[in-house]
C-alpha positions in Angstrom: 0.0 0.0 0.0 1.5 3.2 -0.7 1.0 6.0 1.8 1.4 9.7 0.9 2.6 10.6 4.7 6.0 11.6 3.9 6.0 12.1 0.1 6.4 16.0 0.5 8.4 18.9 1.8 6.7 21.6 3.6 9.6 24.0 2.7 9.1 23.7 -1.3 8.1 26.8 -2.9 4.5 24.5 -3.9 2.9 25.6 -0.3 6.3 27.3 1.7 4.3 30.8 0.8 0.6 30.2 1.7 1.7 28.3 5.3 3.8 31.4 6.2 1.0 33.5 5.0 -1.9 31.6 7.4 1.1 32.3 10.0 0.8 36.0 9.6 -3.1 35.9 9.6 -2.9 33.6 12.8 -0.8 36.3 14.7 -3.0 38.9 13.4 -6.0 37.0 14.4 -4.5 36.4 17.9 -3.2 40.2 18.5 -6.7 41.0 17.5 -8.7 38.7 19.5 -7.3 39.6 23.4 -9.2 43.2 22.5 -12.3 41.4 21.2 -13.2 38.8 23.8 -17.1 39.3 23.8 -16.7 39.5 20.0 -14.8 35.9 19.7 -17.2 34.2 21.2 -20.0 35.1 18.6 -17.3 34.7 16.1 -16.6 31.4 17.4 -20.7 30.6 17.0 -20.5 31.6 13.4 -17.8 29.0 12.6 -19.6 26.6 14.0 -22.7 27.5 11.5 -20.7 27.9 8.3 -18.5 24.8 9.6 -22.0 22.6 9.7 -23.4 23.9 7.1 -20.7 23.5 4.6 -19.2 20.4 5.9 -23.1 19.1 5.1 -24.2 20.7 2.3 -20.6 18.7 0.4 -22.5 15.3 1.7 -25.4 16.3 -0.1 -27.4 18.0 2.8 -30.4 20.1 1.1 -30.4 22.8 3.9 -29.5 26.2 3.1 -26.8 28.6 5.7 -29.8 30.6 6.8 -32.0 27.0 7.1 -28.9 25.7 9.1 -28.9 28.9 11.4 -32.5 28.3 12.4 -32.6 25.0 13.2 -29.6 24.9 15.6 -30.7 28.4 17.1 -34.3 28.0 17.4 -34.4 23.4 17.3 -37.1 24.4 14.7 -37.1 22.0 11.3 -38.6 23.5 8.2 -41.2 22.2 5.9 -40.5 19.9 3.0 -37.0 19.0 4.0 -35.6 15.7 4.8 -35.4 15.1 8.7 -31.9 13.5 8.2 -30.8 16.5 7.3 -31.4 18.2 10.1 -30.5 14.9 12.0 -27.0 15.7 10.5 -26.8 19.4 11.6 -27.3 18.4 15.2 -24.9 16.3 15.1 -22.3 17.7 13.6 -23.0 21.0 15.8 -22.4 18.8 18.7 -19.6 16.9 17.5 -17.8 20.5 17.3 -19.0 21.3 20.8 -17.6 17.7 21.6 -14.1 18.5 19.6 -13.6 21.1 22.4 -13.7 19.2 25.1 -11.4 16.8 23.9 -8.7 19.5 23.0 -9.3 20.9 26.7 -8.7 17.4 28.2 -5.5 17.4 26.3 -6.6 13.6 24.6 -4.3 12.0 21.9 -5.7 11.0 18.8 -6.5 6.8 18.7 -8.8 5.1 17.1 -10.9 5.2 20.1 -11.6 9.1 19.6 -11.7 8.3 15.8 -14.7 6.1 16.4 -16.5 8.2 19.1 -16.2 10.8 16.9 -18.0 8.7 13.9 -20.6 7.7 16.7 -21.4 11.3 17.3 -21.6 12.1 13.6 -24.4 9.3 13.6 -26.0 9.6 16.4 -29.8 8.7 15.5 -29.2 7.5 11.9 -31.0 3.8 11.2 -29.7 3.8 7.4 -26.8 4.4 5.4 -27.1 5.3 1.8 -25.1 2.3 0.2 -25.1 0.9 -3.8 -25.4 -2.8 -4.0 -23.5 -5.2 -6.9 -26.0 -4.5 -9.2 -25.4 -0.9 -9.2 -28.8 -0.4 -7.3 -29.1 2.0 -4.4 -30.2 0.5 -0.7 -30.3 1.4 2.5 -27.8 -0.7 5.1 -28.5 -0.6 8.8 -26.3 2.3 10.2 -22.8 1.2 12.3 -22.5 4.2 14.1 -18.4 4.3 15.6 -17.8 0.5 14.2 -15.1 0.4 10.9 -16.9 -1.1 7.8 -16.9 -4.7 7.1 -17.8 -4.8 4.0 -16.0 -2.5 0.9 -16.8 0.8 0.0 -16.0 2.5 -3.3 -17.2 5.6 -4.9 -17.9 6.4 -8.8 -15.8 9.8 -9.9 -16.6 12.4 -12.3 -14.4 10.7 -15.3 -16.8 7.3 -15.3 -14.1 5.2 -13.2 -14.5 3.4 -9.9 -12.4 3.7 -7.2 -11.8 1.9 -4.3 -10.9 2.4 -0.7 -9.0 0.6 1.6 -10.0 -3.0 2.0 -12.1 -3.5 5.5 -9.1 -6.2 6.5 -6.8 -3.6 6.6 -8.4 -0.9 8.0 -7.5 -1.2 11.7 -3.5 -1.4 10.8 -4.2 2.1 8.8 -6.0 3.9 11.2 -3.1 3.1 14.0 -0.5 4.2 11.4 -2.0 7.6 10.7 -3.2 8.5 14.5 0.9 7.3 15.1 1.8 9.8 12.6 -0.4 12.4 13.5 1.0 12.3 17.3 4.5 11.6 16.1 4.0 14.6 13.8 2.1 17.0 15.9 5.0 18.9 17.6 7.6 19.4 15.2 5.8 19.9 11.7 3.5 22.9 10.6 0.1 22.4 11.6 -1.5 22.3 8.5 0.7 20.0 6.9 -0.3 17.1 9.9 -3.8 18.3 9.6 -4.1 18.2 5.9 -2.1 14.8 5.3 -4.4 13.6 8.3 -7.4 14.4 6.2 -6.5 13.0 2.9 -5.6 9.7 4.5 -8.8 9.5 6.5 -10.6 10.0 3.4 -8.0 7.3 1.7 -9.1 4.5 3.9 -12.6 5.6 4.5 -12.9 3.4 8.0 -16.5 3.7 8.2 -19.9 3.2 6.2 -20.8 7.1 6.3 -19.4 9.8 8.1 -16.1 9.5 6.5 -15.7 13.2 5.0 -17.2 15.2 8.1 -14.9 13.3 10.4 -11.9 13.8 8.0 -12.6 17.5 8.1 -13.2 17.4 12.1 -10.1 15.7 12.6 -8.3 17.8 10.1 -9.8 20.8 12.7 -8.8 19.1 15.8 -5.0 19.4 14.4 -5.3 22.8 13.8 -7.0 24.0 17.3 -4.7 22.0 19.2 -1.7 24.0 17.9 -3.5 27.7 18.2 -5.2 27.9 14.7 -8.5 28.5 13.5 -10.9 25.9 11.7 -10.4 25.7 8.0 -13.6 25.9 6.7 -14.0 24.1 3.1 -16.5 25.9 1.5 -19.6 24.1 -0.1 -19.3 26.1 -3.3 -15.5 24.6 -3.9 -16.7 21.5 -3.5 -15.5 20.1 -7.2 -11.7 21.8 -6.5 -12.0 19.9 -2.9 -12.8 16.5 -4.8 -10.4 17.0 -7.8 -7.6 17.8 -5.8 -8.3 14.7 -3.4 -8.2 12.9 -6.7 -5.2 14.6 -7.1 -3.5 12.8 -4.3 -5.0 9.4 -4.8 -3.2 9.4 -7.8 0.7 10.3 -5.9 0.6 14.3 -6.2 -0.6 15.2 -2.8 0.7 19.2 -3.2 -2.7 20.5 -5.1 -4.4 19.0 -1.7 -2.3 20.7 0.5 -2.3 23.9 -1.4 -6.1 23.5 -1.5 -6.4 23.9 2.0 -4.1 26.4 3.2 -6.6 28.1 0.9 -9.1 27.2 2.6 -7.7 28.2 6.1 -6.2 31.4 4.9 -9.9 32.3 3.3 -10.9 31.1 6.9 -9.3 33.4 8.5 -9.7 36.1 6.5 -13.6 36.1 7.6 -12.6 36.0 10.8 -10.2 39.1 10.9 -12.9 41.0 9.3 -15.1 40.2 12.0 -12.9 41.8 14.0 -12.4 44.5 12.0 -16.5 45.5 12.1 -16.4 44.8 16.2 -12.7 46.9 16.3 -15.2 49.6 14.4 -18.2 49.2 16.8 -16.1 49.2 20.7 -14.0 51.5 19.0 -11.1 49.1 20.9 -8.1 49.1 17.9 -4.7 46.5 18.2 
């Protein structure tokens, strides 16, 4: 099995550029923030919205931002949309609120939290949308926090099929990447570990469903433990997201890593503008 955990250099001009840049946003963000405290905590809920929302709306969720917003404000559902939808929005809202706590009890990543976290994510789900060997599309009882036992594959855009990693295996690969990750942690740039973490989550796929969301919440975990903010993948880059994963499933994983210091440095972008407007209403200036 080839792995794409050390096939790159952080320090080649590719992505040397955007990391230092989402260092000089991150320092900005931070100098800005000790002013702003009442104002981080409502910037803080409106990650958590556009975090759900997008991370969803990739999956295929049919709820709109503003449809997202009510639901988790007001526990209201609205008309003519599918409850799993909003099924997912609670629990990806509290899988956040769960992440957290983890990073304030200081836990390592295992498989254990891998699976709790998958749990979370499914929490209330009977069926899993699944495509039989006649091409036919089912519904499989859900395995909420249990790896897959059977095969999963997906059909991409050019007509092929491709495959993740076979069920057998998947126990060995999830205890090599959460060794990387905490081998990794302390002495490379954040979102190089967080980035690589994603892509191989979403490599081995451990579970029936869940598999993206929990890639992008792990892929979050890495970057709050070492001071950053969320990278949010936005639901409108969705095809760049899943051409550049393709990208790396085929040996080049630098358009993946590229892809998402883009994504954090748009990230926190939004943010520091939020701070701007509250720097403009308390009239407090860093």
């Amino acid at each position: 099995m080839k792995y794409n955990y050390y096939n790159f250099n952080e320090k080649q001009s590719e992505i040397k550029e955007s990391l230092l840049l989402t260092d000089d946003l991150k320092i900005r963000i931070d100098n800005k923030k000790i002013l702003q405290k009442e104002c981080w905590t409502v910037v803080l809920e409106k990650l958590r919205v556009d975090w759900t929302y997008d991370s969803n709306a990739i999956e295929g969720s049919s709820l709109t931002r503003g449809e997202t917003l009510f639901f988790l404000k007001e526990g209201l559902t609205v008309e003519g949309k599918p409850f799993k939808d909003f099924l997912d929005a609670r629990n990806h809202a509290e899988a956040i609120d769960w992440l957290y706590e983890v990073i304030k009890d200081r836990r390592s990543v295992t498989q254990g939290f891998i699976k709790e976290m998958n749990a979370l994510l499914l929490s209330g789900v009977r069926y899993t949308p699944a495509i039989d060997e006649s091409g036919q599309k089912i519904r499989k009882p859900a395995s909420p926090g249990k790896y897959k036992v059977l095969p999963n594959h997906v059909l991409q855009t050019d007509g092929t099929i491709h495959f993740y990693t076979d069920p057998i295996h998947v126990s060995d690969e999830m205890e090599i990447l959460c060794r990387w990750i905490n081998e990794n942690i302390e002495n490379r740039h954040a979102l190089i570990v967080a980035s690589t973490a994603h892509y191989n989550m979403v490599r081995i796929h451990p579970f029936d469903d869940g598999n993206g969301r929990g890639a992008r919440i792990l892929m979050n975990l890495i970057l709050i433990k070492k001071g950053y903010p969320v990278a949010i993948i936005k639901n409108e880059n969705r095809r760049k997201y899943l051409e550049a994963l393709n990208q790396a499933d085929k040996g080049d994983i630098y358009p993946f890593l590229a892809f998402m210091a883009d994504s954090l440095i748009e990230t926190e972008n939004v943010i520091l503008e939020e701070l701007r407007l509250a720097e403009i209403l308390t009239g407090k200036f860093f």
